[in-house]
FINURO-500827 format. One record per residue (C-alpha): y, x, z; chain. Coordinates in steps of 0.5 Angstrom, whole numbers. Layout:
# FINURO-500827
Y|X|Z|A;
...
END
This chain:
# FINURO-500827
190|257|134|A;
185|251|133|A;
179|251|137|A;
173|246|134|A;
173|239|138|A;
163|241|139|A;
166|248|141|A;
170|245|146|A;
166|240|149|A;
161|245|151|A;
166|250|154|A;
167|243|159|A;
162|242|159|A;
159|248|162|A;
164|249|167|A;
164|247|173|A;
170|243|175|A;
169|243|182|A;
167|251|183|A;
173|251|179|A;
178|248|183|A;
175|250|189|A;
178|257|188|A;
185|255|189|A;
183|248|194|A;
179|247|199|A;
175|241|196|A;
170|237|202|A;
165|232|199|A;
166|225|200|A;
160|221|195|A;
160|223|188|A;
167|225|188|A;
170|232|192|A;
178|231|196|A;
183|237|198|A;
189|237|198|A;
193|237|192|A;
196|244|189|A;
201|239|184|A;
205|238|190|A;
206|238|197|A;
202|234|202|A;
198|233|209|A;
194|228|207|A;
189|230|201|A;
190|225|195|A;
187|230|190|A;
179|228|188|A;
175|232|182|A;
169|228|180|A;
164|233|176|A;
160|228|173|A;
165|226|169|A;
169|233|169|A;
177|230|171|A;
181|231|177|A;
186|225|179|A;
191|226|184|A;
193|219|188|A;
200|223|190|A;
203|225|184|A;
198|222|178|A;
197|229|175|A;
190|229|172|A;
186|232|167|A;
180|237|165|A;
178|244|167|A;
183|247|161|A;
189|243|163|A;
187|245|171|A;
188|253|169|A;
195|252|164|A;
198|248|169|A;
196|252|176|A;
196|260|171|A;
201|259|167|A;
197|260|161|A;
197|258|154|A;
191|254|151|A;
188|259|146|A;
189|264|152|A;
186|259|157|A;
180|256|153|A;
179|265|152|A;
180|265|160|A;
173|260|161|A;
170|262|156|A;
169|268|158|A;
168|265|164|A;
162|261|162|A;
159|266|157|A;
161|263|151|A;
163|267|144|A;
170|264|142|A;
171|263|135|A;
175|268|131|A;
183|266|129|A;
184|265|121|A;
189|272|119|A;
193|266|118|A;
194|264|125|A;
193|271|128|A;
198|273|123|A;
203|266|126|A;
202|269|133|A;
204|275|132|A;
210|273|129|A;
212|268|134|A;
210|274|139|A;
216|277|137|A;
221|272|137|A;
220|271|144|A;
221|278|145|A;
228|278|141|A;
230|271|145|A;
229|274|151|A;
233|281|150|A;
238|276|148|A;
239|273|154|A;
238|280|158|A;
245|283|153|A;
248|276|155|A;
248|277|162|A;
250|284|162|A;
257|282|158|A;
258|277|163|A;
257|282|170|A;
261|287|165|A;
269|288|164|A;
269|283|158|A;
265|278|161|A;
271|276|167|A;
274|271|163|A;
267|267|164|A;
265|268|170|A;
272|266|173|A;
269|260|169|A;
262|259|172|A;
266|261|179|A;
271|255|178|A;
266|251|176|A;
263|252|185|A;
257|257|182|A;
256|263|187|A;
252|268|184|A;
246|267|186|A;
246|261|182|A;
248|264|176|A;
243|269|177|A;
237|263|178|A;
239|260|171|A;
240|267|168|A;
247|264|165|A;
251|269|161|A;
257|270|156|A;
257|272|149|A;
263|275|146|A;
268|274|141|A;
267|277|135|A;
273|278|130|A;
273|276|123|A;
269|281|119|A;
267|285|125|A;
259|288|125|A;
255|285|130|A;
254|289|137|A;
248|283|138|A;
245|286|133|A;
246|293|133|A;
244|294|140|A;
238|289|139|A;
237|293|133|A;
236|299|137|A;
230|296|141|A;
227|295|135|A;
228|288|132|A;
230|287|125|A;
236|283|122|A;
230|278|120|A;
227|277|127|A;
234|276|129|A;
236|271|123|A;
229|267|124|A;
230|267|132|A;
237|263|132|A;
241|269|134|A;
244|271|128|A;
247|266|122|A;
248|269|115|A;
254|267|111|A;
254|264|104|A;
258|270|100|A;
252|275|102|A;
256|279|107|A;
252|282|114|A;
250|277|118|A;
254|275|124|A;
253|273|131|A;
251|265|132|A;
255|265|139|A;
261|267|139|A;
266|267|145|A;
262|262|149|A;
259|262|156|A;
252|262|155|A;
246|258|158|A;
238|260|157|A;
234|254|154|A;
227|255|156|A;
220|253|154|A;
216|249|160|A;
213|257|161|A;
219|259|163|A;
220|263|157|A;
227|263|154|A;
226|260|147|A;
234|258|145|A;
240|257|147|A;
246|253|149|A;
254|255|149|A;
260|253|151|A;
266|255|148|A;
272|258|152|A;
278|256|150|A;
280|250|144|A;
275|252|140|A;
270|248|136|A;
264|245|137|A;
266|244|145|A;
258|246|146|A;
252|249|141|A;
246|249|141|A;
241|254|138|A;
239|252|131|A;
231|250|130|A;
227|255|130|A;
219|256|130|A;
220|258|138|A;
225|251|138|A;
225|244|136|A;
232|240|140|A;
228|233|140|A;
223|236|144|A;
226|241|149|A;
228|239|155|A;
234|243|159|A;
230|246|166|A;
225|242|164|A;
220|249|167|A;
224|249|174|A;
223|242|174|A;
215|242|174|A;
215|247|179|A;
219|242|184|A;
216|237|182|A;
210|240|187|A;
214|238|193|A;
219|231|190|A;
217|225|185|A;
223|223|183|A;
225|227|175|A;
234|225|174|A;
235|227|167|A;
243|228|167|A;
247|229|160|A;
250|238|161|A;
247|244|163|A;
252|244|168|A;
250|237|171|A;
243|239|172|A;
245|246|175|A;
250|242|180|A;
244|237|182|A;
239|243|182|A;
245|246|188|A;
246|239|192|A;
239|238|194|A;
237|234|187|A;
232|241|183|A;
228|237|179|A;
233|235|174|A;
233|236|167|A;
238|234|161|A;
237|233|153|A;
240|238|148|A;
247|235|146|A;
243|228|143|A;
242|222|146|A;
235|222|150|A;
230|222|143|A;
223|219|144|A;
220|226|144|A;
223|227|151|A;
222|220|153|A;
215|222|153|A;
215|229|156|A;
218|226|161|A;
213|221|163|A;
208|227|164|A;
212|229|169|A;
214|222|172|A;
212|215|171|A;
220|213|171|A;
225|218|171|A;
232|216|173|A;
238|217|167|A;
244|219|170|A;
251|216|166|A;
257|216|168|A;
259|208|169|A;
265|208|163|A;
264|205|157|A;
261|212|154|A;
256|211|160|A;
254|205|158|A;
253|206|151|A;
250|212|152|A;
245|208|156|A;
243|202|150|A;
242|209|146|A;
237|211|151|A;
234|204|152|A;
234|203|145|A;
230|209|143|A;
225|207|150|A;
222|200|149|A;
218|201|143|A;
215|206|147|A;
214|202|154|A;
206|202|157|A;
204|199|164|A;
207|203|168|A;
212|208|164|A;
219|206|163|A;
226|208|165|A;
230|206|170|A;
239|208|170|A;
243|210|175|A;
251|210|174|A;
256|214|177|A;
263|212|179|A;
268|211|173|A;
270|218|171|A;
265|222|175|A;
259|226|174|A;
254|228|178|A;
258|236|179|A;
265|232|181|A;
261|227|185|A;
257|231|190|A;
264|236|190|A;
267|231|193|A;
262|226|196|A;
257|230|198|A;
249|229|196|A;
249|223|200|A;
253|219|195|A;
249|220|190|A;
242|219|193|A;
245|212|194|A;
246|211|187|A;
240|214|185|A;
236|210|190|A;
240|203|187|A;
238|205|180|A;
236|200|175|A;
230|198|171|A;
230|198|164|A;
230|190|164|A;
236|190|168|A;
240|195|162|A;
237|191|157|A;
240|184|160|A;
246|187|162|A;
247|190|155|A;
245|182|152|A;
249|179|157|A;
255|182|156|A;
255|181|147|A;
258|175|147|A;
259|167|152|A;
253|162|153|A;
258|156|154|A;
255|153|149|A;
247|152|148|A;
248|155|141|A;
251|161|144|A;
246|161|149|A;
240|160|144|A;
243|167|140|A;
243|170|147|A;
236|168|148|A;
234|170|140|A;
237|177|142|A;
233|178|148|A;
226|176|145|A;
229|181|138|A;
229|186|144|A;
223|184|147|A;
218|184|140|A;
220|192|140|A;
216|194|144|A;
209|195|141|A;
205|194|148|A;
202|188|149|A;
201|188|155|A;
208|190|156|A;
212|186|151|A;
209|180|154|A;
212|181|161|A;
219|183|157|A;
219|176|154|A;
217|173|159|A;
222|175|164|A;
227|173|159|A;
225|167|157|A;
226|165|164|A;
232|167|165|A;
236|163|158|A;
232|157|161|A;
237|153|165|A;
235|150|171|A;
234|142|171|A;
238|138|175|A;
235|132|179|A;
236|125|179|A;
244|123|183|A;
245|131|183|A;
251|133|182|A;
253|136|174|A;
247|132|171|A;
250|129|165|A;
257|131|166|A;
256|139|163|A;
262|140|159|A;
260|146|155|A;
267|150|156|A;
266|151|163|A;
260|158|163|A;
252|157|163|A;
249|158|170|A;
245|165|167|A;
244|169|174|A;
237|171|174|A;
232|166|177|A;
227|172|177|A;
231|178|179|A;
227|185|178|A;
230|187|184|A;
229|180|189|A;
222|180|186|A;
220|186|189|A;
224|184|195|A;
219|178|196|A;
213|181|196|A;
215|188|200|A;
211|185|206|A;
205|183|203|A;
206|190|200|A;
207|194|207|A;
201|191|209|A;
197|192|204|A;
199|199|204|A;
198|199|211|A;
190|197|210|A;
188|201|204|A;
191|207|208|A;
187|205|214|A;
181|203|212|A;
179|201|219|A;
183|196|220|A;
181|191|214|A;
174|190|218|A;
178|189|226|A;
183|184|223|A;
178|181|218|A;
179|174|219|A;
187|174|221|A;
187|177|214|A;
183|171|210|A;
189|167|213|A;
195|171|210|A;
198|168|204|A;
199|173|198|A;
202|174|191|A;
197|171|186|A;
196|179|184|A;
196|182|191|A;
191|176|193|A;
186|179|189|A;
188|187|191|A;
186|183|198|A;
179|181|196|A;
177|187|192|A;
179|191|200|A;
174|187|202|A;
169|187|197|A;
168|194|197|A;
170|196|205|A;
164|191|208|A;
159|195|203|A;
162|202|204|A;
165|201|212|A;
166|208|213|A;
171|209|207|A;
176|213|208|A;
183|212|205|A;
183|217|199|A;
175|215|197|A;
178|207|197|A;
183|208|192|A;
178|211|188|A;
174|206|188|A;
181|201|187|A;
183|205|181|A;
176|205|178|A;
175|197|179|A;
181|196|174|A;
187|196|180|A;
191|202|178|A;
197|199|176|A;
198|194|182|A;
195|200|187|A;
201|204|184|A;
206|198|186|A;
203|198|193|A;
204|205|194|A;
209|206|191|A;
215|210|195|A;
220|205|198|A;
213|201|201|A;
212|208|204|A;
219|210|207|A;
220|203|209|A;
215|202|214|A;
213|209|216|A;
206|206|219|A;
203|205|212|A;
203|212|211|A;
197|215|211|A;
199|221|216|A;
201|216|221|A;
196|214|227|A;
191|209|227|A;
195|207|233|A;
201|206|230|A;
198|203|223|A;
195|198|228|A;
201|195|232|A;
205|194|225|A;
199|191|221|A;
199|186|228|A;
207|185|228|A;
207|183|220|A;
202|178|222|A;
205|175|227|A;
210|174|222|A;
206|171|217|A;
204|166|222|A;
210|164|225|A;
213|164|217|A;
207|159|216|A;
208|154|222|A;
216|154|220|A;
214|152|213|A;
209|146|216|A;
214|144|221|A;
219|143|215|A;
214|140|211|A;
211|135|217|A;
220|134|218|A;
220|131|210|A;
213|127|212|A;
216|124|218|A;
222|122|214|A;
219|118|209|A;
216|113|215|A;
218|108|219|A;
223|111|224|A;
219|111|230|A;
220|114|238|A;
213|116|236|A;
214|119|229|A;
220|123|233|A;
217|125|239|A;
212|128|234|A;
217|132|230|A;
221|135|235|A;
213|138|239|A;
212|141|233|A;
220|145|232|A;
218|146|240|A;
211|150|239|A;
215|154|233|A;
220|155|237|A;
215|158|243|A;
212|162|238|A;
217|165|235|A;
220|166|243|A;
214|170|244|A;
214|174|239|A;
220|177|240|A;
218|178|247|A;
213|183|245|A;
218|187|240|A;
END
């Protein structure tokens, strides 16, 4: 149902977001906005702030944000008519009546949902009965106890010979849904040449596809045996749409309230083993390659969900597919990033035989986009001539003009372009002027994503540190001013101190805030993000003060010595350019002493 946008506003703007919010979260002032502890996800530190001037919430945690009517679907489960139905109750405000078109649409999906789920219930039922040993002895085979089973409500459609009437649709029939329901619903297929219709799933173990409610909305089988198609999916149907629909997509939601990593694999059975090892937020598309519906779906869910393939040739075509279908849709902050497994295995075999270990180290080495797309270019064709090297240089910038963000397809080409722009030589080195083009263009990566972020990973820990612990940028003002940083870190630094010396008892959630309406979100979140925190523990903001002090000191104690041995070399380069003296020596080895010394005294403090 359509609600009218004036009717809307209104009902926003007479509910209270904080009342609200405060039923479900203990919510302490702080200036204009109110913080708590956010109930998307498990946390000690509030990261959760609601501003009712503006009538939003915002977690700093795990992104989630929104209105009065997003906050009630997400935290009851409720649908948007029945929310909107729910606060305007609340608020004293008559909802507009449906149209009988759409009363009459609702109903009708109403009654699809009901047929689904007794489908799913007489699917489990043949499976824990005498003619469903065939399939259990498959999902036990396969390492599921019963209790997982149960959990993803698995079950077993039967056989059903040639010309036999449908016991599906018998026993449904007795509940009181009509071979229509049951035809519109996916569960039944009629033949061409006007015989009863018959069962769609025949002889398959059976996996229930649910909606982000968790309500079963279709379902996928396998087949037992030979037989063809190896996997089915439910047909679309008013309840279903394949391009849309995420595999455990309303399990992974819930989960998400205590991880921030979504895994996306390619079967049920990969998502159901990963959901057993440790991994629960897993989700897997429906027989296709990730479309860009799913691409987006996830992304409300994560900024950069990891894409598990198999590290054989069909992995990786499947993870071109995947980049192909992403990079038109690319925004700051939203990509993909891929994980590929041993040759041969998946991520059932793999924690099977490696345990969860294992794939947490794949899962923590995974690539970003950029790499996939480099790599995919990379390996097309040779670039031992400079023509081959322009068609490689071509393909890539074809690539990076897909994109249709700006911002985004700027920084593409950028990286490309740098990377097919071989290194000039100077005067006397060797190989200037002498290239033979037979042998291969040096095309390693001279900004390597990975090696780039590895650059900047102190800058950033400290960073971290001071924005988690405010109170420190005030106590190591001066030393601070001295660090060198990155040129977008420089200004993040700047902008700490700008808004500490006017609010100097800001506490850490509030100063995020504040970076976050000052136009730092997207370098915020670079130096937030989780491998800053689990690399240094101190620039957590649970961490003591205490502790956030020695780190923030040691790092700058590194800076500083870095910064001597950098004016060390660069005075060494300066005394080689003049008259070779006993003074001008004497000179540069005092200077190596004092860094030496420094250096020494360092380590003595560890």
């Amino acid at each position: 149902m359509s609600f009218p946008n004036r009717f809307l506003d209104e009902l926003r703007n007479r509910t209270s977001l904080v009342d609200l919010i405060g039923r479900k979260v203990n919510l302490q002032r702080r200036g204009k906005e109110h913080l708590g502890l956010c109930p998307f996800h498990k946390e000690n530190t509030p990261s959760f702030t609601v501003n009712d001037d503006k009538a939003f919430y915002h977690c700093f945690g795990c992104g989630a944000h929104g209105d009065a009517i997003s906050f009630v679907m997400e935290t009851e489960n409720l649908t948007f008519p029945e929310t909107v139905e729910r606060l305007a109750g609340d608020a004293g405000m008559e909802v507009p009546r449906a149209t009988p078109e759409e009363v009459q649409r609702e109903k009708r999906r109403g009654g699809l949902l009901e047929a689904v789920e007794a489908a799913a219930k007489w699917f489990q039922q043949r499976l824990q009965g005498p003619e469903g040993k065939i399939a259990l002895d498959y999902f036990t085979n396969r390492g599921l106890d019963s209790e997982t089973i149960a959990k993803f409500r698995l079950g077993y459609a039967p056989p059903l010979r040639r010309h036999e009437p449908s016991r599906l649709a018998a026993d449904l029939k007795k509940q009181g849904f009509e071979d229509a329901t049951l035809l519109e619903a996916g569960l039944l297929t009629a033949p061409d040449d006007g015989r009863a219709p018959y069962d769609f799933f025949r002889n398959r173990v059976m996996f229930p596809i649910a909606d982000r409610r968790d309500r079963v909305i279709a379902f996928g089988g396998r087949v037992l045996g030979d037989g063809e198609p190896k996997y089915l999916n439910s047909r679309d149907t008013p309840l279903f749409d394949k391009r849309r629909t995420l595999y455990n997509h309303a399990r992974t939601r819930e989960a998400l309230r205590d991880a921030k990593e979504v895994i996306v694999a390619e079967g049920y059975m990969d998502v159901i083993a990963l959901s057993r090892g440790g991994f629960p937020a897993a989700v897997a598309p429906l027989g296709t390659a990730l479309t860009e519906e799913q691409i987006e779906t996830l992304w409300k869910l994560v900024e950069e969900p990891v894409l598990c393939f198999d590290g054989d040739n069909a992995g990786q075509r499947a993870a071109g597919r995947a980049a192909e279908r992403a990079l038109p849709l690319l925004k700051p902050g939203k990509s993909i990033r891929f994980a590929f497994l041993p040759e041969g295995q998946d991520p059932d075999s793999l924690l099977a035989e490696q345990g969860p270990a294992a794939l947490r180290n794949i899962l923590d080495a995974a690539q970003p986009l950029a790499e996939v797309v480099w790599d995919i270019e990379r390996r097309a064709g040779p670039t031992d001539t400079p023509e081959r090297m322009a068609g490689l240089k071509a393909r890539l910038r074809q690539q990076a003009s897909r994109i249709a963000d700006p911002t985004v397809r700027e920084q593409y080409r950028n990286l490309f372009d740098e990377r097919t722009t071989p290194q000039r030589r100077g005067p006397g080195l060797p190989g200037r002027g002498n290239r033979r083009w037979g042998q291969p263009i040096e095309t390693r990566p001279r900004t390597n994503l990975a090696a780039a972020a590895a650059s900047t990973l102190w800058q950033r820990i400290l960073l971290a540190a001071l924005i988690n612990h405010p109170a420190l940028i005030d106590e190591f003002g001066e030393q601070l001013i001295d660090v060198s940083l990155d040129a977008n870190l420089d200004k993040l630094r700047e902008e700490l101190h700008v808004i500490v010396a006017a609010n100097p008892d800001l506490d850490g959630q509030v100063l995020h805030s504040h970076l976050n309406s000052s136009g730092f979100a997207e370098i915020l979140s670079h130096v937030l993000d989780q491998s800053v925190l689990e690399s240094c523990a101190f620039t957590r903001p649970d961490a003591p003060l205490e502790t956030a002090r020695e780190g923030v000191a040691k790092i700058l104690v590194q800076f500083q010595h870095q910064r001597q041995l950098v004016d060390h070399r660069a005075f060494g380069q300066q005394a080689a350019k003049e008259v070779d003296t006993e003074e001008s020596y004497a000179r540069f080895l005092q200077r190596g002493e004092i860094v030496r010394e420094s250096a020494n005294a360092e380590d003595g403090a560890d």
